[in-house]
N, C-alpha and C positions, 0 to 999 in steps of 0.2 A: 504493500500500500504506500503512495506516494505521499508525504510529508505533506500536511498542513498548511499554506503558505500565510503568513498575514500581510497583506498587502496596504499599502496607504499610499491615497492619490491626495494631490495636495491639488486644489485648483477644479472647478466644474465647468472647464471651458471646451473647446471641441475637444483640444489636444486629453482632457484631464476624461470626459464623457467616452471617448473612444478608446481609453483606457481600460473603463472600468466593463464595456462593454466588451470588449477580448479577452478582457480576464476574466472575466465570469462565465465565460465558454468554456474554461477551465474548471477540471471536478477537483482542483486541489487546492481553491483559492477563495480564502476571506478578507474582503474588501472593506475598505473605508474611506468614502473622498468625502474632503470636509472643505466648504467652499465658505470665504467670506462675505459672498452676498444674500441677498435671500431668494435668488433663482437660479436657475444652472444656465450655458449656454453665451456667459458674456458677450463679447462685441458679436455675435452671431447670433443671439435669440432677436428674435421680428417681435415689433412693440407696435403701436398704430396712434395713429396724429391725421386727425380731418377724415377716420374713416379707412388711411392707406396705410398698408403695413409698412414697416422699414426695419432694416438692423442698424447698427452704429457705423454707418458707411457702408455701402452695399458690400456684399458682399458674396460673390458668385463662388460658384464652384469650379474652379479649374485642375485639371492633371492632365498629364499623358503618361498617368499608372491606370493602367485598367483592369488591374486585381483593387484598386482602392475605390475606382466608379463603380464597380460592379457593387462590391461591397458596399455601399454606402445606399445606391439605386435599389438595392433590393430593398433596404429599411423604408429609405425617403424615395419614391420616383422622382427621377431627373427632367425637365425637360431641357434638350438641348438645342444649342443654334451656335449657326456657324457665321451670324450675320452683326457681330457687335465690332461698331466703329468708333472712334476717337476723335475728338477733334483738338485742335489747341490754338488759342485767339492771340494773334500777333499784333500788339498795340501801336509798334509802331509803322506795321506794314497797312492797320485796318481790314483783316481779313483774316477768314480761318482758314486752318491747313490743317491737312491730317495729321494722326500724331500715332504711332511712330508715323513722321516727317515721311512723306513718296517723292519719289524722283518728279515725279509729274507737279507736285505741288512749287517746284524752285521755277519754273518757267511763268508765275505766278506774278514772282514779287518782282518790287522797282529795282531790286542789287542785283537781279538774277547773274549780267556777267559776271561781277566779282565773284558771285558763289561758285558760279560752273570753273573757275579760274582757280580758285579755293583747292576745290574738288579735286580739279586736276594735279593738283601740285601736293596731294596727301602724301604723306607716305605709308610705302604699300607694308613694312613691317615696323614694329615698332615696341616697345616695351612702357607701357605709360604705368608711371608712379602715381598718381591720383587722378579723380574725377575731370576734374578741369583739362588735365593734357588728356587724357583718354577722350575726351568727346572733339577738342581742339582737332587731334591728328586722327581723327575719325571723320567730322565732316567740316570742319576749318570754321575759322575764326567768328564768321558772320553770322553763320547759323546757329555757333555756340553762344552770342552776346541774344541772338532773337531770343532763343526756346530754351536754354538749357540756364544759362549762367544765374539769373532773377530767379527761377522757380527753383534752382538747388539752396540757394542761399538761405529763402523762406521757409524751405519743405525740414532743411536740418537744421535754420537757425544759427547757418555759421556766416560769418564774414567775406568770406573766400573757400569758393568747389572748392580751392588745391589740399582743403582739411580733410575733404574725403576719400579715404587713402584707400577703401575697400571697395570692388565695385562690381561683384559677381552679379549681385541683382539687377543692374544697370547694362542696357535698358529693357524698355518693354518690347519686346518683338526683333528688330535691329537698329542702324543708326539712323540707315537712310533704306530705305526698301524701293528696290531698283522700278524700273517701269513695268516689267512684267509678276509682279509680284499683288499681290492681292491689298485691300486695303482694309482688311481687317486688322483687330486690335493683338487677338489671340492664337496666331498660327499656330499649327502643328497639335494645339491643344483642346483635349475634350471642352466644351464651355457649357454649363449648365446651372440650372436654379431649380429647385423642387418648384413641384407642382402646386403643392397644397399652398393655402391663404396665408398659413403661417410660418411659411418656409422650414427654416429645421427644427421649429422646437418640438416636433412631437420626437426625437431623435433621443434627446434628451433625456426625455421621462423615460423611453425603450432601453437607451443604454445604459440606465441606473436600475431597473427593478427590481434587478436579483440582490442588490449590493445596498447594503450601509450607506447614507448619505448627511452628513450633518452641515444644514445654512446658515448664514451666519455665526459662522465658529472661527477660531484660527487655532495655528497647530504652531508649536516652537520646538527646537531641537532641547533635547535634553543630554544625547549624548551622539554625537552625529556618525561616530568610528562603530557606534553599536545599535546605530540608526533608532533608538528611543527618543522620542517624543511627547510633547505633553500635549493633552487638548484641550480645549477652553479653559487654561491654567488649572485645570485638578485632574484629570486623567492620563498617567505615566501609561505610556506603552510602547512593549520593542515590536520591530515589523522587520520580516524577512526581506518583503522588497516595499522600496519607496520611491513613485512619481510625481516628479514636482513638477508642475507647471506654471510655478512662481520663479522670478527674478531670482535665480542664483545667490546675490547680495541678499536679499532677504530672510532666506533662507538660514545664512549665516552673521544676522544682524550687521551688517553690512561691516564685518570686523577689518578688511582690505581696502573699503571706502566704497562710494556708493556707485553704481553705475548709472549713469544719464541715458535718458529718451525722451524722445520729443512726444508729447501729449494730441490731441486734437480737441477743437470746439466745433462741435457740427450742429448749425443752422438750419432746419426743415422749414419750408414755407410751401403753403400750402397756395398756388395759384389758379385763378379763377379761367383758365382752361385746361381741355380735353388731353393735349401734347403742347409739351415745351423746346423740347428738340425735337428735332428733324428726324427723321425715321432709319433708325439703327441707330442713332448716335446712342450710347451711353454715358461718355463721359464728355465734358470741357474741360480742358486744362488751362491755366492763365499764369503765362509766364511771363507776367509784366509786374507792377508794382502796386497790385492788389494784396490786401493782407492772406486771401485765400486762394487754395491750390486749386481749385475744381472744382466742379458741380456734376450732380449726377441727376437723375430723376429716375426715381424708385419706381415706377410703371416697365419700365425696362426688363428692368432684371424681376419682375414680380408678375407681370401680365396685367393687374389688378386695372377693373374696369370701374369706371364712373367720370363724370362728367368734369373734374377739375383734377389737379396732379401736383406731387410734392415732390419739389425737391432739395437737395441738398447740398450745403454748403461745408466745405473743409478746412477749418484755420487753424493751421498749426503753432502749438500751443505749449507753455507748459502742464496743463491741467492732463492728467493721467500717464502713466509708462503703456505706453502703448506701442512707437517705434523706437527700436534698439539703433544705437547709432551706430552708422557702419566707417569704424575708425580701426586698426589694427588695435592701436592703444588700450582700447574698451575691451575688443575681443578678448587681451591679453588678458584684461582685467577679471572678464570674467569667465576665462578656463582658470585661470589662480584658484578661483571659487570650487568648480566645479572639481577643480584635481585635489580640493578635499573632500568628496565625497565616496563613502566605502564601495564595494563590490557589493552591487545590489540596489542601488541607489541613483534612478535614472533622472536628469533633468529635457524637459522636452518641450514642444510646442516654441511659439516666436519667443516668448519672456526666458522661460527656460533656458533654450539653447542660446537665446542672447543674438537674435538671425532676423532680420527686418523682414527678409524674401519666404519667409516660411507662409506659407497657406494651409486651408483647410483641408488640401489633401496631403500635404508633408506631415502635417499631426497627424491623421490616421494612419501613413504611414510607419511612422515614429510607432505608435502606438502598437501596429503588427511586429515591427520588429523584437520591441519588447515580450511580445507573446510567444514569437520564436524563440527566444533566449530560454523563456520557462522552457519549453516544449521540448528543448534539444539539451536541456540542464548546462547551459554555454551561460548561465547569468555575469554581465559585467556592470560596469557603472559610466559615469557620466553622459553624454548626449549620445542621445538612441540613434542609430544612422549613419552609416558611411556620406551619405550626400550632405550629413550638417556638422561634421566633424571642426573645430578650429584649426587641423592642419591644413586644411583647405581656406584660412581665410587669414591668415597669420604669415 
């Protein structure tokens, strides 16, 4: 008979929910996720304003794992579409262009020679140390002062790209997407949104059933080498395996110092028509000297019918950890964290792993890898994943 496991998820978010739903698949495993809000599904559970659902920033479903769609499509049906377009508003050209940028959109604007001239003179290999020369010696100077340089600055809150020294995530799609190339946002990749009114939360409820769940609660290290814990300051308890889905730095009272992320404030306005964008758009981006990044409109990604439509706004903020800053620095700072945590003790999801580019199907991911570790008794520790490893970002 296979040993007992006590397990503790720290976090009810997708990463911490798809958790506890793999391992309760498991006939050896007692669960406990203890979440400090009072509903599970953070930036991801759908709330309603004027009647229209929304999560904290749309938030779709993308991969091109199709052992994670499948999985997922079976709980929640997906619907898919291959037709979401981008756009992004040039202040000083007065004109939108797609975004990722099409070759066909530079015949557009008033500098078009200088760009085509730019372009030509790129060079073809190169080795760039931060954001600013990567996107520089990718599609030159002019196109990086329109679209890139104002909205890097807002979106991280720094001074100068040249701070952003990590840039796997970057970009969306490519630099410049040639003429023959499609003008979609999301190439290559599954793109979908459940069906139902309320997008994923009935996911939620499904992936916690079987399992222990305590809301608003928090959980502190009591001894972290023998992964004991206390919870809601009077309950000690040791656990075989532990999934955080919290900040690293938290975890360990931020004894190494704390790690920085840029927060958001999102704006919903409900306006008094049917469509706001143009048909397929999803997003705006405003890479001028607006305090906000983009707009979306939640009819989009939701289908939801009636006769007016919400959308939303994104100013980046300090108000919440929500994106991890992609600085080598940070990263260093927090694997420091993570490489004190014992054999058996995984951190995961975007906060966790400390990984801006993590989505809803990297957490599920994460979270099956974890379930193979039981299954093949190979249990290790820190961030679940070959693909979010920090030797890859370091």
């Amino acid at each position: 008979m296979k040993k007992q496991l006590k397990v503790l998820i720290i976090g009810g978010g997708i990463a911490g929910c798809a958790s506890a739903h793999l391992l309760s698949q498991l006939d050896n495993t007692d669960i406990l996720l203890v979440e400090n809000n009072s509903m599970l599904g953070a930036g991801v559970r759908t709330y309603w304003q004027g009647g229209h659902p929304h999560t904290f920033g749309p938030r779709y479903f993308l991969t091109k794992k199709m052992e994670v769609y499948e999985y997922f499509n079976k709980i929640i049906p997906l619907r898919t579409t291959n037709e979401n377009e981008f756009l992004s508003y040039s202040e000083q050209d007065n004109q939108f262009y797609n975004y990722p940028l099409h070759y066909d959109d530079i015949a557009r604007m008033p500098d078009k020679e200088k760009i085509y001239k730019e372009l030509e003179n790129r060079k073809t290999e190169f080795e760039p140390t931060n954001l600013k020369d990567y996107w520089i010696n990718s599609i030159g100077l002019t196109l990086y002062n329109k679209f890139i340089d104002k909205y890097n600055k807002k979106m991280w809150q720094v001074d100068d790209p040249s701070e952003i020294d990590t840039f796997a995530w970057s970009p969306k799609g490519a630099t410049l997407k040639n003429k023959d190339e499609s003008k979609t946002a999301w190439d290559g990749s599954i793109n979908a949104y459940p069906y139902a009114k309320d997008g994923y939360n009935q996911y939620f409820d499904i992936a916690t059933k079987d399992i222990k769940v305590l809301l608003n609660s928090m959980v502190k290290v009591k001894n972290i080498k023998e992964k004991i814990f206390i919870i809601n300051e009077k309950e000690e308890i040791k656990f075989d395996i532990v999934i955080s889905t919290a900040s690293p730095d938290d975890i360990l009272d931020h004894s190494f110092g704390q790690l920085p992320y840029i927060g958001r404030d999102m704006h919903n306005i409900v306006m008094p028509v049917e469509h706001v964008l143009p048909k397929n758009i999803f997003f705006l981006y405003f890479p001028n000297n607006e305090k906000f990044t983009r707009i979306a409109e939640y009819k989009k990604f939701t289908h939801h019918k009636a006769e007016n439509s919400l959308i939303g706004l994104e100013f980046p903020s300090s108000n919440g950890r929500h994106y991890p800053l992609p600085q080598k620095k940070w990263h260093r700072l927090a694997k420091q964290y993570i490489d004190e945590f014992p054999e058996g003790m995984y951190s995961i999801g975007r906060n966790g792993s400390y990984f801006y580019s993590l989505d809803i199907d990297d957490c599920i991911s994460q979270a099956m890898e974890i379930k193979s570790d039981i299954l093949n008794n190979q249990i290790s520790s820190g961030v679940a994943g070959d693909d979010y490893k920090f030797d890859n970002r370091i």
